[in-house]
C-alpha positions as semicolon CSV with decimal commas, in nm:
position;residue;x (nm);y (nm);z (nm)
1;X;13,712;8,400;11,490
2;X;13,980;8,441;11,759
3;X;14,221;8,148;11,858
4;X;14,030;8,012;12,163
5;X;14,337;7,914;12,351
6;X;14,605;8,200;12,466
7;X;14,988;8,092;12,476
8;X;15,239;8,230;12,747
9;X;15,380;8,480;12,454
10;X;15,030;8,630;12,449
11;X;14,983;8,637;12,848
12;X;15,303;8,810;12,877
13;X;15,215;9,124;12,597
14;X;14,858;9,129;12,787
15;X;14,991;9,130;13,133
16;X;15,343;9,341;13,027
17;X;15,524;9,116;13,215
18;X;15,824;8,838;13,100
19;X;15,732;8,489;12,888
20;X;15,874;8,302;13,212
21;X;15,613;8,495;13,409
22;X;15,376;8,435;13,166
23;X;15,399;8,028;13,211
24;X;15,381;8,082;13,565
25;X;15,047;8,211;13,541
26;X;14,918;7,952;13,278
27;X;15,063;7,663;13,529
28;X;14,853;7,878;13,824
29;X;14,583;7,871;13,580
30;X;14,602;7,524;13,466
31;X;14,636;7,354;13,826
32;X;14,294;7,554;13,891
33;X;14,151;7,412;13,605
34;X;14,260;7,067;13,642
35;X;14,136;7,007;13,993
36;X;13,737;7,086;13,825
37;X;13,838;6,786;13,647
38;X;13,895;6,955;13,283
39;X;14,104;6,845;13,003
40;X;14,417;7,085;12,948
41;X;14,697;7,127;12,740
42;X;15,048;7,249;12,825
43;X;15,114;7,626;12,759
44;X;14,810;7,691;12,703
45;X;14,489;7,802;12,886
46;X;14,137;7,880;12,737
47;X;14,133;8,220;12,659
48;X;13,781;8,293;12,805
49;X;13,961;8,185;13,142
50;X;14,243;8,370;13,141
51;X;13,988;8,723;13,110
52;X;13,812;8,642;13,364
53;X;14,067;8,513;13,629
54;X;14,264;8,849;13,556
55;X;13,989;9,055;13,570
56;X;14,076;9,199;13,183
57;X;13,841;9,298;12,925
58;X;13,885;9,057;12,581
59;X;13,928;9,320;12,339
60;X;13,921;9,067;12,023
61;X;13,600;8,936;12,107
62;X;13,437;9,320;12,165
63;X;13,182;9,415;11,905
């Protein structure tokens, strides 16, 4: 079973981008999933959100 939540170290290998960059995208992320009223955590975003917000294929979960 994969982890269900995906850290800004993750984000940031996905997306090929810098750590920093990747917490600014989980904050984007989180704000959006704050305001429809859901619980969050800091750092981290559900990983089932972050494929579909970018668009990305989840290449763990592929069978």
């Amino acid at each position: 079973m994969s982890k269900l939540m995906i850290n800004a170290e993750e984000v940031a290998e996905i997306m090929d981008c810098s750590v920093r960059d990747g917490y600014k995208l989980i904050k984007e992320m989180i704000d959006e999933i704050n305001v429809k009223g859901y619980i969050t955590r800091a750092g981290r975003v559900p990983r089932k959100y972050f494929y579909e917000r970018t668009g990305l294929e989840d290449q763990e979960g592929a069978s």
